[in-house]
C-alpha positions in Angstrom: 1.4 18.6 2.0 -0.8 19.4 -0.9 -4.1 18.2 -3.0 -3.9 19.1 -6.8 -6.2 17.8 -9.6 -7.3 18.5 -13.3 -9.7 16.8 -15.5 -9.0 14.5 -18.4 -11.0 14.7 -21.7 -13.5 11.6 -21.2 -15.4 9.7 -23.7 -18.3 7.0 -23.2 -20.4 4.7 -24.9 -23.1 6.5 -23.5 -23.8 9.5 -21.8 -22.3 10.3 -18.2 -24.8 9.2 -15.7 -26.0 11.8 -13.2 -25.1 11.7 -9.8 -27.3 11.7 -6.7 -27.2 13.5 -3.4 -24.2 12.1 -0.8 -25.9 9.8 1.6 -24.9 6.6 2.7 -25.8 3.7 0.5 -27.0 0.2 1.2 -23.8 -1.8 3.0 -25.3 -5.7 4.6 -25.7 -4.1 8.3 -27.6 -0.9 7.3 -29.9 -2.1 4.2 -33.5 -1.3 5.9 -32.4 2.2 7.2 -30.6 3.6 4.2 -33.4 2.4 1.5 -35.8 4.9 3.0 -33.0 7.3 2.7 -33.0 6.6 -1.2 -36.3 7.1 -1.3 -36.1 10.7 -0.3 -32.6 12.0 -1.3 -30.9 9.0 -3.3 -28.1 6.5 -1.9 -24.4 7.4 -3.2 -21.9 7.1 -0.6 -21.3 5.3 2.5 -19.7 5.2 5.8 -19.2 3.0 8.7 -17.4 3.9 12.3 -14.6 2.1 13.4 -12.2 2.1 16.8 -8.9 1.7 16.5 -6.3 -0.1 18.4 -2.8 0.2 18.0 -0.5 -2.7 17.5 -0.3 -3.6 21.1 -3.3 -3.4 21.3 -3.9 -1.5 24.6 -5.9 1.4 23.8 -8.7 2.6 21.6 -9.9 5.8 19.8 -13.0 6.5 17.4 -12.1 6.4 14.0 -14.4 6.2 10.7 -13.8 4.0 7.8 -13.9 4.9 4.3 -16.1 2.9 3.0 -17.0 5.3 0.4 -17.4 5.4 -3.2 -18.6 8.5 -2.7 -20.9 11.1 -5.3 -21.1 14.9 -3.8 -24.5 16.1 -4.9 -23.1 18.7 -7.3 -20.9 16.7 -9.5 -20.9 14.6 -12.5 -18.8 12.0 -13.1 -16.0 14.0 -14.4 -16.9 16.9 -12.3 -15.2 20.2 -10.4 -11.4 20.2 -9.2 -10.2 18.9 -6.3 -10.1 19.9 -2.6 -6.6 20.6 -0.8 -5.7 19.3 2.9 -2.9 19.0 5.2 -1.4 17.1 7.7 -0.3 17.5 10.9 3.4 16.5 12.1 6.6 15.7 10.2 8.1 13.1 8.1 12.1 12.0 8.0 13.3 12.2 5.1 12.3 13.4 1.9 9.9 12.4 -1.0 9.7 13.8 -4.5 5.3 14.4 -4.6 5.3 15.7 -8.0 7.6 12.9 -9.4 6.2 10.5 -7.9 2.2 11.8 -9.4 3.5 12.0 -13.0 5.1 8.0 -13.2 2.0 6.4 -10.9 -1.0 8.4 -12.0 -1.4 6.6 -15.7 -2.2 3.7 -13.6 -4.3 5.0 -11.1 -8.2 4.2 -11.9 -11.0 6.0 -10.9 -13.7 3.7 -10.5 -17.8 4.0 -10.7 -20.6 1.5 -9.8 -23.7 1.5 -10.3 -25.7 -0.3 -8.0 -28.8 -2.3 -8.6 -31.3 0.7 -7.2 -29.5 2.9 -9.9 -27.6 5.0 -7.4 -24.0 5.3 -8.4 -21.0 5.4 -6.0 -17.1 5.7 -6.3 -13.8 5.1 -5.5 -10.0 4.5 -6.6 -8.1 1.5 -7.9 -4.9 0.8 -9.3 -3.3 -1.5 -12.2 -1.2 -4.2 -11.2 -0.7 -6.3 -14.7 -0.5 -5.0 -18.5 -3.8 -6.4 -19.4 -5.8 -4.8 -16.5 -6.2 -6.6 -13.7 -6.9 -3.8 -11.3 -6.7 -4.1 -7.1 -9.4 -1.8 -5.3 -11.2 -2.6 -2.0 -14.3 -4.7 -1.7 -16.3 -1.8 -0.1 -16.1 0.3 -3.5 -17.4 -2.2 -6.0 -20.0 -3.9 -3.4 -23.5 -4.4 -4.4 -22.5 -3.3 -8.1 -24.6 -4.2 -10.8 -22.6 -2.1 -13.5 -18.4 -1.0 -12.8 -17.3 1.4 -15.2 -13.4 2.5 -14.9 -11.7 5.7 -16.5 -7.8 6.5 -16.5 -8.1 9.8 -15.4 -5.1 11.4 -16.7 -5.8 10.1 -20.2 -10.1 10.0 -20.0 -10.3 6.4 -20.9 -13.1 4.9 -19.7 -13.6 0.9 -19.8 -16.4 -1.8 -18.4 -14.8 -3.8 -15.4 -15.7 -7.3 -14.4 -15.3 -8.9 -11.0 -12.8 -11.6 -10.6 -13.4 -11.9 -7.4 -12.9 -10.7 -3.5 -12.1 -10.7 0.1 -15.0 -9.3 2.4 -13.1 -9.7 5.4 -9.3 -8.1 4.3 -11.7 -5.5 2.1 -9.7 -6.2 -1.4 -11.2 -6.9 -4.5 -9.7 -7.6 -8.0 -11.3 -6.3 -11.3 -10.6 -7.2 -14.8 -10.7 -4.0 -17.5 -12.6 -5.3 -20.8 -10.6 -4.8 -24.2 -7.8 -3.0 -22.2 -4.5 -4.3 -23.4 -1.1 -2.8 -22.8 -1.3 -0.7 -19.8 0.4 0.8 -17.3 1.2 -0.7 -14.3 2.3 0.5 -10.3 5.7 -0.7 -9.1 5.0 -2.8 -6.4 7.1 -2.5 -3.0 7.7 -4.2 -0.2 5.8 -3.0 3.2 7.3 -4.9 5.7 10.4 -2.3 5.3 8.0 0.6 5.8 8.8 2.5 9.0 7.5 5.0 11.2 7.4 8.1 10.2 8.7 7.2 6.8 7.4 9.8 3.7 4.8 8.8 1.9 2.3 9.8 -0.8 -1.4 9.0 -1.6 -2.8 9.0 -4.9 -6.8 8.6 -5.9 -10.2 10.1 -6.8 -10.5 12.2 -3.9 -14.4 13.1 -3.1 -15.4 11.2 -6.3 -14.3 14.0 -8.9 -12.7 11.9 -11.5 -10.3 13.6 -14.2 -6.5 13.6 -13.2 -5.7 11.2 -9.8 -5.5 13.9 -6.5 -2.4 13.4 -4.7 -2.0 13.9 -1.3 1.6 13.3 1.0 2.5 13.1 4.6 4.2 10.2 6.8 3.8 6.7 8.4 2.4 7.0 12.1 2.1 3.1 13.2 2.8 0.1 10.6 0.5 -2.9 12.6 -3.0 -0.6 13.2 -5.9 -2.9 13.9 -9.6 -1.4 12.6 -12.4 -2.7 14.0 -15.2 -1.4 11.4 -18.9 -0.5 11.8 -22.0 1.7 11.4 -22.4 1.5 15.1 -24.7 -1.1 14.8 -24.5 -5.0 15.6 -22.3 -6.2 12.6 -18.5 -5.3 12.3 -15.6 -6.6 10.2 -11.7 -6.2 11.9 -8.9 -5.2 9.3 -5.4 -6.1 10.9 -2.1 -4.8 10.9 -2.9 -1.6 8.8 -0.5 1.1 8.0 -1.6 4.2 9.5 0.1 7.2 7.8 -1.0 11.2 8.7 -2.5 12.3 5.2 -5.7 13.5 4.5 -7.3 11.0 3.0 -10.9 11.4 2.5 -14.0 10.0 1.0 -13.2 8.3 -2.6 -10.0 7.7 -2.0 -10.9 3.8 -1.4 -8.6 1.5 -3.1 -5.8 3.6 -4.2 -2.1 3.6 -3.9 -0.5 4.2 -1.0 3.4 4.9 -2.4 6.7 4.9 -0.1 9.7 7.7 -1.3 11.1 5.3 -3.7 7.3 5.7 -5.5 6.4 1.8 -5.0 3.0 0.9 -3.5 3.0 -0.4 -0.2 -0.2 -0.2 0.6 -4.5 0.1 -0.7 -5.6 3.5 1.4 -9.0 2.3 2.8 -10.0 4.0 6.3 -10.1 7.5 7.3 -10.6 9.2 11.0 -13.0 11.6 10.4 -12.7 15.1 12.3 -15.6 15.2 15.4 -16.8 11.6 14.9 -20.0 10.1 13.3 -20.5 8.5 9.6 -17.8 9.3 6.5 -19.8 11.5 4.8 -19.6 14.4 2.3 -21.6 17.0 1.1 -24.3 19.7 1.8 -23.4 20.9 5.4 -21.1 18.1 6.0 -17.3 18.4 6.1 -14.6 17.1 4.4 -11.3 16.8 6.2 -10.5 13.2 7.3 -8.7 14.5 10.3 -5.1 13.5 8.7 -5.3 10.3 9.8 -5.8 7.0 7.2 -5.2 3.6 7.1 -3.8 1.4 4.2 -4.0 -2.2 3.9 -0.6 -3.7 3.3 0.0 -4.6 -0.5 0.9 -8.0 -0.2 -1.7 -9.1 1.9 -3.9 -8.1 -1.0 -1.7 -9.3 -3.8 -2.1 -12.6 -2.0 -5.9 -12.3 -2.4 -5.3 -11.8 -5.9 -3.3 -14.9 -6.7 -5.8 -17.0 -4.7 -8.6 -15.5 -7.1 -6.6 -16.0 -10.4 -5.6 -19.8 -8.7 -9.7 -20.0 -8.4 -8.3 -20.7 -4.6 -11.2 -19.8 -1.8 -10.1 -20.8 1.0 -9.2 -18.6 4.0 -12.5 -16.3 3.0 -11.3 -15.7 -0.8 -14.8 -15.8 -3.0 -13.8 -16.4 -6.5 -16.2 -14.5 -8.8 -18.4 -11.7 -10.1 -22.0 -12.6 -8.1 -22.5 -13.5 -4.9 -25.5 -16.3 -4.2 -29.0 -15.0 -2.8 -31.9 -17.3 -1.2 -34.1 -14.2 -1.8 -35.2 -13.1 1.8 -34.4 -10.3 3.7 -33.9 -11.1 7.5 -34.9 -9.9 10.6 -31.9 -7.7 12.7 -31.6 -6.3 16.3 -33.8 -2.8 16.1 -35.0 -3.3 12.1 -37.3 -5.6 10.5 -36.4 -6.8 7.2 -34.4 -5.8 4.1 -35.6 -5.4 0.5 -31.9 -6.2 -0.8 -33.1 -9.7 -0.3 -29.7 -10.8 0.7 -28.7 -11.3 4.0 -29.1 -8.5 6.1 -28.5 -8.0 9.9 -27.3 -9.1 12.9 -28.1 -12.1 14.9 -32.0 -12.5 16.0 -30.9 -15.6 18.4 -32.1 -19.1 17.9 -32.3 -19.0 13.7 -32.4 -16.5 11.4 -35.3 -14.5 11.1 -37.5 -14.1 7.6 -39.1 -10.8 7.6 -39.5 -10.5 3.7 -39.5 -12.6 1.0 -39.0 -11.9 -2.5 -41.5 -13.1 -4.8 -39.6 -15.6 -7.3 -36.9 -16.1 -5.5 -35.0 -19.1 -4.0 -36.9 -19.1 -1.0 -40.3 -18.3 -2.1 -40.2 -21.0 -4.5 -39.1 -23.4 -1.3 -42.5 -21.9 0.2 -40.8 -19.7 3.0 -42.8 -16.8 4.3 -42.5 -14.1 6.3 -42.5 -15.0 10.0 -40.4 -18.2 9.5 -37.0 -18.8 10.8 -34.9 -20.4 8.7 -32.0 -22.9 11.3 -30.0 -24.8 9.3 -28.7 -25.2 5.9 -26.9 -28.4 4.5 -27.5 -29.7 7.9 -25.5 -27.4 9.5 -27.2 -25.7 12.3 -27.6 -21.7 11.7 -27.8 -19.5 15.1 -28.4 -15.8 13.7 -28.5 -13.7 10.5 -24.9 -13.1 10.8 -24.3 -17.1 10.8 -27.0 -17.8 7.4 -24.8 -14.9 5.7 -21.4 -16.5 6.6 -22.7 -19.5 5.0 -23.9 -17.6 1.7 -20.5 -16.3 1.2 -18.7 -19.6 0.9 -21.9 -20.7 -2.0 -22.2 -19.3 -5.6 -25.6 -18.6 -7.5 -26.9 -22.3 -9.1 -25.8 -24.0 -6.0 -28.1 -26.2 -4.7 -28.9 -26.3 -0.7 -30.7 -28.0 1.6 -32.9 -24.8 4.2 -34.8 -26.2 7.2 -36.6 -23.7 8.9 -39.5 -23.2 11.5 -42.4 -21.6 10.1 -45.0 -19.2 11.7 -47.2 -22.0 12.9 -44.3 -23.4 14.4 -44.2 -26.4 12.2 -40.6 -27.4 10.8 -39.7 -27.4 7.4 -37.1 -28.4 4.6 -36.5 -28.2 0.9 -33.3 -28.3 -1.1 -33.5 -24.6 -3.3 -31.5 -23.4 -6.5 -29.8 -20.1 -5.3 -30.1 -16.8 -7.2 -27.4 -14.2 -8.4 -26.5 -10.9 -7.2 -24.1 -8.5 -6.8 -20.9 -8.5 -5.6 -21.2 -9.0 -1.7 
């Protein structure tokens, strides 16, 4: 197996924006933690642990998921060559990796967000209609206040716009602006992928941008089950994933995962990482995934799509570009508060907890302070942070809810509030 990459010739609107130091940036479960991290070093890529189950379900092992959009602290967007890696055992069959680079790459996207603290990220995508609707996963264009997409073998660069996304399967669907008449993957079926079938892996490997990386090697389970984390309290299960040996690494999120007959069977989204610990690159950090990834299955996320395009949101489906915000930052097991003013945390108990408040918001306008916990919204009686965010996942910004809550005199309270807009959740 091999990792190859060149740059494109790029061109912007603007200037290319600079890129921070790798660190882990602000995901729901980790918001208080990795904004004093910003604060000293600047948030660009992030990371969550995971175990691992295989299909039956009857053991375990400590894996890592990418949940990188990931900036190494000496790049720029459009920066140094890629990295190579290799995988470990044997595939049956053969598969043609050069062939199969030069037909998929013109429609394999590099993708960069910028998020609302100004720290940039990245990741991969891929483009799956001639006007450029694009598949990636959710974890790459969360908390985005700006997308930018270039096709790396050509240097294009467009502005993307959320149609909307999955937080629970991890897919999301972006629309290019002004981007008519592109090229598209060929899209295969992965219920016929096998054990230790070929396959290759195409994306912006370590968030270099230019020409797609490619990397191959072979299907080690087709029904993997991920349970995803930082190691905290909060954790999101991704099911029946196709686990291939590859070295798929950071920035590779949301790119094609291609069987021999170069179709996409899958959105590579997870990485083991060597030794353990958060998915991270860098300054003293390593970089090899330890071969093993994990690919969500392409229908399951096509299915997402045509929900999204059917403005369908049922089954966890959000349909749109913001997510909805009351404006407070909650109280979790081990942190107090979160300045994203979403909904951060785990569960508290009884209620959610209100540890900050910001000032015009939702909630402050309601007249919730710190100290208060909020139990119930529309009536419907709200046990933790976890539950309150569940809730605000289903409800888009203008909506109008009804908040009872207990505040720190112990009185109970209720006022019907306008929600807020933010990013992508």
């Amino acid at each position: 197996m091999s990792r190859s990459g060149t740059l494109g010739d790029m061109s912007y609107d603007e200037p290319p924006m600079p890129a921070p130091p790798s660190r882990p940036s602000p995901r729901r479960w980790l918001a208080l933690l990795v904004a004093a991290m910003v604060v000293v070093v600047g948030s660009a890529a992030r990371g969550r642990a995971a175990e691992t189950t295989g299909g039956g379900g009857s053991s375990s092992s400590t894996a890592t998921v990418d949940t990188t959009p990931f900036r190494p602290a000496d790049s720029t967007f459009g920066g140094s060559d890629a990295s190579s890696g290799s995988s470990s055992g044997s595939a049956s069959g053969s598969i043609d990796v050069d062939g199969i680079a030069e037909s998929a790459s013109p429609a394999v996207v590099n993708i960069q967000t910028t998020l609302e603290d100004g720290n940039q990220a990245a990741g991969s995508g891929m483009v799956i209609t001639g006007d450029g609707i694009v598949l990636t996963n959710n974890h790459v264009i969360e908390g985005a206040a700006r997308i930018r997409v270039e096709i790396g073998v050509t240097g294009e660069t467009y502005t993307a716009e959320v149609l909307g996304y999955d937080v629970a399967d991890d897919v999301a669907v972006l629309q290019l602006v002004d981007a008519p008449n592109m090229e598209t993957v060929r899209i295969g079926d992965p219920s016929e992928v096998q054990v230790n079938d070929p396959i290759v892996a195409i994306g912006n490997a370590q968030g270099r941008f230019g020409a797609p990386t490619v990397v191959s090697g072979f299907v080690s389970d087709v029904s993997e089950t991920i349970q995803a984390g930082d190691g905290g309290t909060d954790t999101e299960t991704l099911r029946d994933m196709i686990e291939v040996r590859a070295e798929i690494v950071s920035g590779d999120s949301g790119g094609p995962l291609f069987n021999a007959a170069g179709e996409v069977v899958g959105i590579n989204s997870a990485a083991e990482i060597s030794g353990g610990g958060r998915f991270g690159f860098g300054p003293g950090s390593g970089s090899s995934s330890g071969g093993v990834g994990y690919a969500i299955p392409i229908d399951r996320a096509l299915g997402i799509s045509e929900q999204i395009s059917n403005g369908d949101e049922s089954n966890g489906v959000y349909v749109g570009s913001q997510r909805a915000l009351l404006g407070v930052g909650l109280e979790a097991s081990g942190a107090q508060g979160s300045p994203s003013f979403g909904f951060e945390g785990g569960p508290v108990g009884s209620g959610a907890g209100v540890a900050v408040v910001q000032s015009g918001g939702a909630a402050d306008d309601a007249g919730i302070e710190p100290g208060a916990t909020i139990v119930a919204v529309d009536g419907n009686d709200v046990a933790s942070a976890d539950e309150l965010r569940d809730v605000m996942e289903t409800l888009h910004p203008g909506d109008g809810i009804r908040v009872d809550w207990i505040d720190g005199s112990g009185n109970q309270q209720r006022a019907t509030v306008e929600l807020g807009a933010g990013p992508p959740a």
